[in-house]
N, C-alpha and C positions, 0 to 999 in steps of 0.2 A: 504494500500500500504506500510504503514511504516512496517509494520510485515513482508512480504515478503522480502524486500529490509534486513532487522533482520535477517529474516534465510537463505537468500541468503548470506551475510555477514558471516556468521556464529556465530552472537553475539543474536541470538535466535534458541534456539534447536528446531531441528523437526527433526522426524524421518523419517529418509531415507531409498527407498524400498531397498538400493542396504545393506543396513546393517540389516535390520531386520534378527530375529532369531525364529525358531518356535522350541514349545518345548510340548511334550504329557502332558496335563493335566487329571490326572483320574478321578477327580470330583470335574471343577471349584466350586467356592461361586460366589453367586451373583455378578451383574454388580459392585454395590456398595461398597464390599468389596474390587473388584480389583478396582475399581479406585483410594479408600484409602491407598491401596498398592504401584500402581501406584505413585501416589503423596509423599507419604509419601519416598520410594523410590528416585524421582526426588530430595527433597527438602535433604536428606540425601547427594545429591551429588552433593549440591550448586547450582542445575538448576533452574534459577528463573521459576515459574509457576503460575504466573499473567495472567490470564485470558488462562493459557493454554486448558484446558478442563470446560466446563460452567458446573455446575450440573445439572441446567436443562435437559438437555439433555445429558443424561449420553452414552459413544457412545458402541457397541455393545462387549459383552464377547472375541469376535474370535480377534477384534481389541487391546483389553484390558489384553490379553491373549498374544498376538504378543508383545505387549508394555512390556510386565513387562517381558517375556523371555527374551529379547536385554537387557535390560537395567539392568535386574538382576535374572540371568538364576538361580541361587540358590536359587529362594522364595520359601517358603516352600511348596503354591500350585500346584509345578512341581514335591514333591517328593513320592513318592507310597503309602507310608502310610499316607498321610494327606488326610485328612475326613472334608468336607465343614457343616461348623456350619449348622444346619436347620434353614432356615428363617422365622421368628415368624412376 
């Protein structure tokens, strides 16, 4: 309840459908690298990320894809020429 009451407040970020942003990816990486994106991302821009996303359960590309367009439409996995490492 305290986490909701957080981003109700707005002193926990969550993202909001009325602000998401979709952007053509030609050939995500793996869930894993966008999540390190992701976060890496977030924490680049002061957002605390305590328990924002669990690893265990890492949540799905299209979700992770949405997340890192809003929040940093420039990554390089949005741009034509970027080529997703092969996962070994």
């Amino acid at each position: 309840m305290e986490y909701l009451i957080g981003v109700r407040d707005k002193q926990i970020w969550s993202l909001q459908y009325s602000g998401l942003k979709i952007k053509p990816c030609p050939q995500a990486p793996s869930k894993h690298v966008l999540l390190d994106l992701v976060l890496e991302t977030l924490t680049k821009n002061g957002v605390v990320r305590h328990g924002l996303v669990p690893r265990k359960k890492v949540p799905d590309k299209g979700w992770l894809l949405a997340v890192l367009a809003t929040i940093n439409p420039e990554c390089k996995v949005f741009k034509k020429d970027y080529v997703a490492a092969a996962d070994i």
